[in-house]
FINUSE-88199 format. One record per residue (C-alpha): y, x, z. Coordinates in Angstrom, 1 decimal. Example, Ala and Ser with C-alpha at 12.3 -4.5 7.8 and 13.67 -1.06 7.14 Angstrom:
+--------+--------+--------+
|      Y |      X |      Z |
+--------+--------+--------+
|   -4.5 |   12.3 |    7.8 |
|   -1.1 |   13.7 |    7.1 |
+--------+--------+--------+
END
This chain:
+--------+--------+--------+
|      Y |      X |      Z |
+--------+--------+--------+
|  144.2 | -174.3 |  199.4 |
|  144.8 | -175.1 |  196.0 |
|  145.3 | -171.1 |  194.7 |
|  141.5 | -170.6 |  195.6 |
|  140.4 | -171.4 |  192.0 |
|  143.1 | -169.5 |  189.7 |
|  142.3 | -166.3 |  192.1 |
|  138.5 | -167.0 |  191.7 |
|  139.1 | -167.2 |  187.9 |
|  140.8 | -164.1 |  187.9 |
|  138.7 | -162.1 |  189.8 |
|  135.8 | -163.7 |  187.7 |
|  137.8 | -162.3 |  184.0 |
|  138.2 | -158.5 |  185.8 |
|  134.7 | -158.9 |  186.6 |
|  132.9 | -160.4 |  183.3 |
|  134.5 | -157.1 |  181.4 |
|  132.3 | -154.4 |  180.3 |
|  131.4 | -152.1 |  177.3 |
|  127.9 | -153.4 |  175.8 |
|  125.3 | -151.6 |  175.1 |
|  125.0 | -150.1 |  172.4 |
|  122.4 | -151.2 |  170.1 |
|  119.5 | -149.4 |  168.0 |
|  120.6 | -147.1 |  165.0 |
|  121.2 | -148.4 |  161.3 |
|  119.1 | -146.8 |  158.6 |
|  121.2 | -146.1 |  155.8 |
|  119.5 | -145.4 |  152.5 |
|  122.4 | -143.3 |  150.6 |
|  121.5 | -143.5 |  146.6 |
|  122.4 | -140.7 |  144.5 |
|  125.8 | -140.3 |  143.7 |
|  126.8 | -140.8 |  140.0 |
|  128.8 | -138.2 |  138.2 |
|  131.2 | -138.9 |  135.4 |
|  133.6 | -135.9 |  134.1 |
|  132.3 | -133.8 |  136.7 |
|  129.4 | -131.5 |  137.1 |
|  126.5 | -133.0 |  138.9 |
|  126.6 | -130.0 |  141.8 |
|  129.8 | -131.9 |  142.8 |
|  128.0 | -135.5 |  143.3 |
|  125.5 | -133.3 |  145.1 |
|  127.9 | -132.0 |  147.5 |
|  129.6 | -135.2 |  148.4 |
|  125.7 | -136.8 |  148.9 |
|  124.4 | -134.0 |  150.7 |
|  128.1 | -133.8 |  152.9 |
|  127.2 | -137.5 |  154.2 |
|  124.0 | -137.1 |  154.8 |
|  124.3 | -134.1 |  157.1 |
|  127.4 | -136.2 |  159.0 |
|  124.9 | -139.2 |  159.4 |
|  122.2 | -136.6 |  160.8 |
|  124.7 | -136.4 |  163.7 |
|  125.7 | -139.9 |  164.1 |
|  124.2 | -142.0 |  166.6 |
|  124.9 | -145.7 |  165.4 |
|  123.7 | -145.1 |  162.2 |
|  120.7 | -143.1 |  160.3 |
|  120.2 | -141.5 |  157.0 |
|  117.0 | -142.6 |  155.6 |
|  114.9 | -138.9 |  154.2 |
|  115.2 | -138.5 |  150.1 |
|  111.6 | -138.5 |  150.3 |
|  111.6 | -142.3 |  151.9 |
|  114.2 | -143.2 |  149.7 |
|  111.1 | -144.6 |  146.9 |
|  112.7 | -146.4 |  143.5 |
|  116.1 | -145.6 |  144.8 |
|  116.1 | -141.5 |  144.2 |
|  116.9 | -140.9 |  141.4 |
|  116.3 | -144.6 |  140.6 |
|  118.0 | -146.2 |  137.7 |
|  122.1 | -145.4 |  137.3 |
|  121.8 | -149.5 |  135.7 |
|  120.9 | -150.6 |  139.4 |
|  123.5 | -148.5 |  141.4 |
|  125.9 | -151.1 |  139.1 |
|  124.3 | -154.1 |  140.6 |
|  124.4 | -155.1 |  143.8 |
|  121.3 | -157.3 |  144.1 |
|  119.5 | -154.3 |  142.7 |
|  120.5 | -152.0 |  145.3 |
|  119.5 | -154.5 |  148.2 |
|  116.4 | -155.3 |  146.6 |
|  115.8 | -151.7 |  146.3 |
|  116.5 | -151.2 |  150.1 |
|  114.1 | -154.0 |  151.3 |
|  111.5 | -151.7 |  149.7 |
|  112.6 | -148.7 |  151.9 |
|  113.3 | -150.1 |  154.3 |
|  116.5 | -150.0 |  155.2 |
|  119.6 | -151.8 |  156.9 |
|  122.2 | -150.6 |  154.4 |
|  122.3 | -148.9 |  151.1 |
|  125.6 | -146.9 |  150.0 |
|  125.9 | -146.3 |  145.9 |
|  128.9 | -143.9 |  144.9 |
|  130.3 | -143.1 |  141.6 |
|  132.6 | -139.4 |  141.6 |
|  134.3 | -139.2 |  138.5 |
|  137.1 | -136.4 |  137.8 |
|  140.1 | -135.6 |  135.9 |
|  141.2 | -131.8 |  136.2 |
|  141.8 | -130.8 |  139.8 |
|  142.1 | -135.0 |  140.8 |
|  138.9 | -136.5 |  141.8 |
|  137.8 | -140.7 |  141.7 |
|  135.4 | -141.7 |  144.6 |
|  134.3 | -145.1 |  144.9 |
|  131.7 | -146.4 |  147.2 |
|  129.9 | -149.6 |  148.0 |
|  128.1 | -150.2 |  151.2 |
|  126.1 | -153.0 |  150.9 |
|  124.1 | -154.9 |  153.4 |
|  120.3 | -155.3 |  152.5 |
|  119.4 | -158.4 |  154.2 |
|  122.1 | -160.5 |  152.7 |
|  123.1 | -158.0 |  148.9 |
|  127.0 | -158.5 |  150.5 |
|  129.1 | -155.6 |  149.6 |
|  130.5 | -154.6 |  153.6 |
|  132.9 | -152.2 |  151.8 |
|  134.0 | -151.1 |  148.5 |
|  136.5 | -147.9 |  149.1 |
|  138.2 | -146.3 |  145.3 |
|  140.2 | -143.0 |  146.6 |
|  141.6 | -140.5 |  144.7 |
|  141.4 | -136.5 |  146.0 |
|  143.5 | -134.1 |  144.6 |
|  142.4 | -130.9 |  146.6 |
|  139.6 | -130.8 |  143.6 |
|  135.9 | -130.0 |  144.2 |
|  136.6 | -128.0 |  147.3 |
|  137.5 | -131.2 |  148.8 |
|  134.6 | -132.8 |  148.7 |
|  133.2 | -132.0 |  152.1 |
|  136.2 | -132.5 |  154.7 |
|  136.7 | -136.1 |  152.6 |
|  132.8 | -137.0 |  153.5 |
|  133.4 | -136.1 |  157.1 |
|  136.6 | -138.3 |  156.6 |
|  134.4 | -141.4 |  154.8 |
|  131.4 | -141.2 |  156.9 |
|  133.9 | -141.9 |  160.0 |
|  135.3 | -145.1 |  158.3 |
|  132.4 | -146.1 |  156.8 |
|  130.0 | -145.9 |  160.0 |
|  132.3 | -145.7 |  163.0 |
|  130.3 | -144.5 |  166.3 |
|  130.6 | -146.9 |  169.1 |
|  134.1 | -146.6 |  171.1 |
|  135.1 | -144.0 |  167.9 |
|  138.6 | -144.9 |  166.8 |
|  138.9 | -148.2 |  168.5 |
|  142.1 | -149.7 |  167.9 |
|  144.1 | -150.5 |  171.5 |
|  143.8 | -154.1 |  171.0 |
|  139.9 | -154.1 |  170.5 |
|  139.6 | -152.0 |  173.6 |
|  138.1 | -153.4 |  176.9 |
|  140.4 | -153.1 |  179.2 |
|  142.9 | -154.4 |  177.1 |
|  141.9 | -158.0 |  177.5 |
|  140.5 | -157.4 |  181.4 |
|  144.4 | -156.9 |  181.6 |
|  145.5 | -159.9 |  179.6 |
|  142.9 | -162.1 |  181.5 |
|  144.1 | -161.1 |  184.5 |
|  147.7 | -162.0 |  183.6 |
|  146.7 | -165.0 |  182.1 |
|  144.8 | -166.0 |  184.9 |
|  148.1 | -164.6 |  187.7 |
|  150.0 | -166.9 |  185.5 |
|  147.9 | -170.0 |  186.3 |
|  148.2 | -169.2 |  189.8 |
|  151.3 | -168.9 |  189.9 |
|  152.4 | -172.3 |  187.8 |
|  149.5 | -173.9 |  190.2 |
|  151.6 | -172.9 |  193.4 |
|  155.0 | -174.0 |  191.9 |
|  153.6 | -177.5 |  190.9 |
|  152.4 | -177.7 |  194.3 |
|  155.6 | -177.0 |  196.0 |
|  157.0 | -180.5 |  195.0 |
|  159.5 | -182.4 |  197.3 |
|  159.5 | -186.1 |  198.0 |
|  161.2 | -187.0 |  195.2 |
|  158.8 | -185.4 |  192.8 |
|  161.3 | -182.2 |  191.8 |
|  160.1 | -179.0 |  191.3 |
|  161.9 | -176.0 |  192.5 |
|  161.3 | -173.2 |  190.4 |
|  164.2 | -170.9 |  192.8 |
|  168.0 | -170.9 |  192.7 |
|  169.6 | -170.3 |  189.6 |
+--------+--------+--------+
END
């Protein structure tokens, strides 16, 4: 019967979905964070903030200060660059290094931070927000960075990038070609196809 194959294929599409495994951890060597306007307990906060959200994470892993080498304190001159900082992680090493400048005006604070890949000196991101809860801030917008910045697997997955969601559309693409298969094969002798009454 000529429906055997779209059937198979569909069955094949539920089938072939599944979550991966998840993969090994990525070291992340976080680089002291520059302060401009701002005391330097503030900068502090923010590094110390991330690092104690990594120490929870699972996909990725906050490299010890102590391991840290050239990069802590390191040179503010090669936080600026990026080849510098990716240089600087190959000597860790590490996967990813993250430089961040906190500069402040009043209560309003500037954060910007670069996340840049090691093995290639890319930037991955390069985030400037503004807070205007002032130093108190600090913490609840690491917890808020450290999310975007280094997602956990399945962690805030939008619908479309979801699994299921395209075991679903497979399926209906698949139901579709079973069904145009079966009203192509329905044709009469003089080659029309009936697609119902209308």
């Amino acid at each position: 019967m000529r429906l055997g194959a779209p059937i198979a294929l569909a069955l094949a599409s539920l089938g072939c979905a599944h979550v991966p495994p998840p993969g090994p951890a990525r070291t992340v060597a976080i680089a002291p964070v520059d302060a401009l306007g701002v005391p330097a307990a503030e900068a502090e906060t923010l590094r110390a903030a991330l690092e104690q959200q990594l120490a929870a994470a699972t996909a990725h892993h906050a490299i010890p200060r102590e391991k840290l080498g050239s990069l802590d304190p390191g040179e503010a001159a090669c936080r600026e660059s990026e080849a510098c900082l990716a240089e600087a992680g190959k000597q860790i090493p590490s996967d990813l290094v993250l430089s961040m400048t906190l500069a402040g005006l009043g209560p309003t604070r500037l954060v910007r931070s670069r996340l840049i890949g090691v093995s290639d000196g890319l930037v991955l991101q390069d985030l400037q927000e503004t807070l205007t809860t002032g130093p108190q801030g600090l913490e609840p917008y690491a917890q808020s960075l450290a999310k975007r910045l280094f997602p956990e697997p399945g962690a805030a997955t939008p619908w479309y990038g979801r699994w299921w969601v395209w075991t679903i559309a497979g399926g209906v693409v698949a139901a579709a070609a079973a069904t145009t298969a079966a009203l192509v094969s329905q044709r009469n002798e003089a080659g029309v196809i009936h697609l119902g009454d209308l």
